[in-house]
N, C-alpha and C positions, 0 to 999 in steps of 0.2 A: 492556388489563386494568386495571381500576380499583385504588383502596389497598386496598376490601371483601374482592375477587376474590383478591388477593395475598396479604391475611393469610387467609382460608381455605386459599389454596394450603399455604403455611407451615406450619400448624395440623395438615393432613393429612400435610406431608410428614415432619414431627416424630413424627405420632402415627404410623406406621406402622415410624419407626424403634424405637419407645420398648418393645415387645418384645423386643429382641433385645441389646438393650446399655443400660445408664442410664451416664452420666456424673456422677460426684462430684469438685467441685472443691475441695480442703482449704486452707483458712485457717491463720492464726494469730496471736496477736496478742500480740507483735507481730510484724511478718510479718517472713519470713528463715530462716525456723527448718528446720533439713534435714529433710525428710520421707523414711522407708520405710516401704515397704512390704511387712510380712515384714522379713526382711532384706536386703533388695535398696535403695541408695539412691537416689530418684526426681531429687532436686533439694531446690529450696527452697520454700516456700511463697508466695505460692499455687502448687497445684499440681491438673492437674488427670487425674485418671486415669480410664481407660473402663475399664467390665468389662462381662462378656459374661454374657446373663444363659441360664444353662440351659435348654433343651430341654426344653416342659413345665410350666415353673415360672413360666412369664409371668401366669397369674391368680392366682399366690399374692399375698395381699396383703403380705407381706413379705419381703425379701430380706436373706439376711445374709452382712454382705462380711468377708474375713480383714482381721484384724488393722493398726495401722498405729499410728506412731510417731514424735514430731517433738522433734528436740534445736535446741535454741538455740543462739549462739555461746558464751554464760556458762557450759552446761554442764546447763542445765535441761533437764526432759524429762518428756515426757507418753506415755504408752501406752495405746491402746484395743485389747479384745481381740478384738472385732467392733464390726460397724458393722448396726444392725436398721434397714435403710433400708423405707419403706412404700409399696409401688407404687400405680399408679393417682395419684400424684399430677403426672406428668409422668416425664419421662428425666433431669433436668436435678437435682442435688441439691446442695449445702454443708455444710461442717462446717466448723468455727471451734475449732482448740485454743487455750485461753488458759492462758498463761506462769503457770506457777504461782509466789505470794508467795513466792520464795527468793530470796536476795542473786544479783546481778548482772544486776537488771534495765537499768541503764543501758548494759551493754556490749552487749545485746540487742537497744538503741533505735538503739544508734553505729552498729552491725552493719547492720543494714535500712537506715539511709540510704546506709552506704556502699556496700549491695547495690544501691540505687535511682540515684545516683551513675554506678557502673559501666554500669548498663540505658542510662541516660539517655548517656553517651558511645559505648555499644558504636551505639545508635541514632543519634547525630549523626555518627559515622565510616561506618557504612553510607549514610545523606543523603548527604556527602562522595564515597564514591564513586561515589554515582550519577551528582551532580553534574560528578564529574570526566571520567567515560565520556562524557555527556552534550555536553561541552564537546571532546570529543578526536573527538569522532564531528560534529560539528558541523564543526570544523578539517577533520576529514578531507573531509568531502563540501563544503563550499570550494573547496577547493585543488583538488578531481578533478572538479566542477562545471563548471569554465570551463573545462576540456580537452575533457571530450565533450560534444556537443552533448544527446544523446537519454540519457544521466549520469542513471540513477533511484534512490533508496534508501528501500526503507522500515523501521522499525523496530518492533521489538515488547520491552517490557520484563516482564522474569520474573523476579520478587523480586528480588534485587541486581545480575541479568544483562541486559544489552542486546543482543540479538539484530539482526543487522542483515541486510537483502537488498540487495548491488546488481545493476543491470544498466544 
């Protein structure tokens, strides 16, 4: 299958989802800022949430989604009371809340790095343990290598887990 063939594949296999659910992924700038939605808290931003788009409603050209609202760590905070998102333009949407001019923007800017900080080691500890599985499963089929002759292993990894078969 050619690059041609593969992005049409794509194309069709987006478009065929893009009735039934759109995805909006919310921003903020500067990013970190707790997102809910409703009253329910998602996380931080970015954040990206799917809805489900009603039965029926797929040729309307626009969608209107509940409510949603993002506090900073300073204590700032934006509310929107819907969202008139416009279909037909894809599944795939953005919204960007920006910090409104009120004192404590720099405790907003500390905030997001040290959210960025955390991501970036919770990511080099998961590396880490891969690495370390990696190395103890290595050790192990070594040492049990040279005892049996016909000694087979193979592996398969899945997200931070190493699955292993011997025989």
């Amino acid at each position: 299958m050619n690059n041609f063939s593969k992005f049409l594949f794509l194309i069709v296999l987006l478009s065929g989802c893009a009735g039934n659910q759109v995805l909006v992924t919310y921003y903020s700038n500067p990013t970190g800022a707790l997102f809910f939605k409703g009253q329910k808290v998602v996380g931080y931003t970015p954040v990206t949430i799917e809805y489900d788009v009603q039965p029926g409603t797929e040729k309307e050209r626009h969608l209107n989604l509940q409510g949603a609202k993002v506090v900073w760590a300073s204590g700032a905070s934006i509310t929107i009371d819907s969202l008139d998102l416009v279909q037909g333009q894809g599944a795939n949407f953005y919204f960007t809340f920006i910090r409104p001019n009120v004192p404590g923007r720099e405790i907003d800017f500390n905030f997001a790095s040290e959210l960025q900080q955390n991501l970036m080691l919770v990511q080099q500890t998961e590396s880490q343990k891969i690495r370390n599985y990696l190395q103890m499963y290595n050790n192990y089929r070594r040492s049990y290598a040279t005892s049996f002759e016909s000694f087979n292993c193979t592996s398969a990894q899945t997200g931070s887990y190493i699955y292993a078969d011997c025989h």
